[in-house]
N, C-alpha and C positions, 0 to 999 in steps of 0.2 A: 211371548209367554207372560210377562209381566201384566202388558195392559190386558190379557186375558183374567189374571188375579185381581186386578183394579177393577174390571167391572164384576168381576162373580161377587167382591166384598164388598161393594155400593149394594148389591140384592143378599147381603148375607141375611138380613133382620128382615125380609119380606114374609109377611105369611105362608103358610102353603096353602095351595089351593084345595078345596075338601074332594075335587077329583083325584087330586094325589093322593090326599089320605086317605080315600079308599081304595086308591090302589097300592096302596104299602099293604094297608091293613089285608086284602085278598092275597099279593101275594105272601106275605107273613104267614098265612093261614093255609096256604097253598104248601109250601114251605115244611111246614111242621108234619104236614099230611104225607106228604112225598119224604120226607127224611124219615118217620118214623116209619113207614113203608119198607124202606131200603136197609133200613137199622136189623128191623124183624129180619128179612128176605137174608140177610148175613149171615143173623143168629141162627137160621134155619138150613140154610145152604152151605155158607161159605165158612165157616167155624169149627174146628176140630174141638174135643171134649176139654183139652186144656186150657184152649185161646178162651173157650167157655165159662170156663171154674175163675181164670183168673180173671174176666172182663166181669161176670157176676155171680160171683158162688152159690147165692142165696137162689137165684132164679134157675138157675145149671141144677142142684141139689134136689130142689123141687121137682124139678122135671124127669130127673134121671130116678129119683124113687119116689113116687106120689105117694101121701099121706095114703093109708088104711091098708098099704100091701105089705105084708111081710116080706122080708129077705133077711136075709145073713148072709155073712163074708166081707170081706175087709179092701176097704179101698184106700191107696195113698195117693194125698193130695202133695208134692212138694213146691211149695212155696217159700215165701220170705214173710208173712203175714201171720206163722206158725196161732200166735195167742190168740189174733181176731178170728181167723181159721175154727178155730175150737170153738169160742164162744157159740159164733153161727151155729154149726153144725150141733152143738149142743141143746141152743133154742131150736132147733129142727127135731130132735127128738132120738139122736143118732149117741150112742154111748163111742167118746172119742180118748184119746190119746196123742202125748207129742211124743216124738220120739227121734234123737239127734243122728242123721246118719254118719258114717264111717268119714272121719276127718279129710276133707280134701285141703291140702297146702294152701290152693290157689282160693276155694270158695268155702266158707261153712254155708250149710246146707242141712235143713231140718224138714222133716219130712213129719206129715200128717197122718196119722194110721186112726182109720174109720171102722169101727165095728158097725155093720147097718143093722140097726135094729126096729124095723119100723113096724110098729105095731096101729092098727086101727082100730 
């Protein structure tokens, strides 16, 4: 094992060859293509509404009421994020509210209450 370390650090400062570097740089690029692939196919498939909200609220939000359609009714987000929560949903165009739920001993727990108001 050693004399395996002794010769890898004789070649540690050797160039790379530009065959290499294009093969980092292909599969690198390969890489991004295929993860962001399987990233989506998740988002799409394999993600319930909450794994959703909490992995990206702002893209969940979007999706689940698109700009220019009306609705009303009231959705609760419960997070640990309550202020950031708001803001978003606020820049989204959503009239929001925080509001503390019923004390649990073991967790406090604040819960998001969403009036949807999306107008286009």
């Amino acid at each position: 094992m050693a004399q395996s370390q002794d010769l890898l650090q004789v070649h540690a400062e050797d160039p790379i060859s530009k065959d290499n570097l294009a093969l980092l740089e292909k599969s690198k690029k390969e890489f991004k293509i295929k993860n962001k692939a399987a990233v989506e196919d998740r988002w799409v498939q394999g993600m319930s509404a909450k794994e959703k909200v909490r992995r990206y609220a702002r893209r969940y939000l979007r999706e689940a009421f698109p700009a220019g359609e009306t609705a009303t009714g009231i959705v609760v987000v419960k997070n640990g994020y309550a202020a950031s929560t708001k803001a978003l949903t606020e820049e989204l165009g959503f009239i929001t509210e925080i509001a503390v739920a019923p004390i649990n001993l073991k967790v406090y727990n604040y819960w998001l209450i969403q009036e949807r108001w999306v107008v286009g």
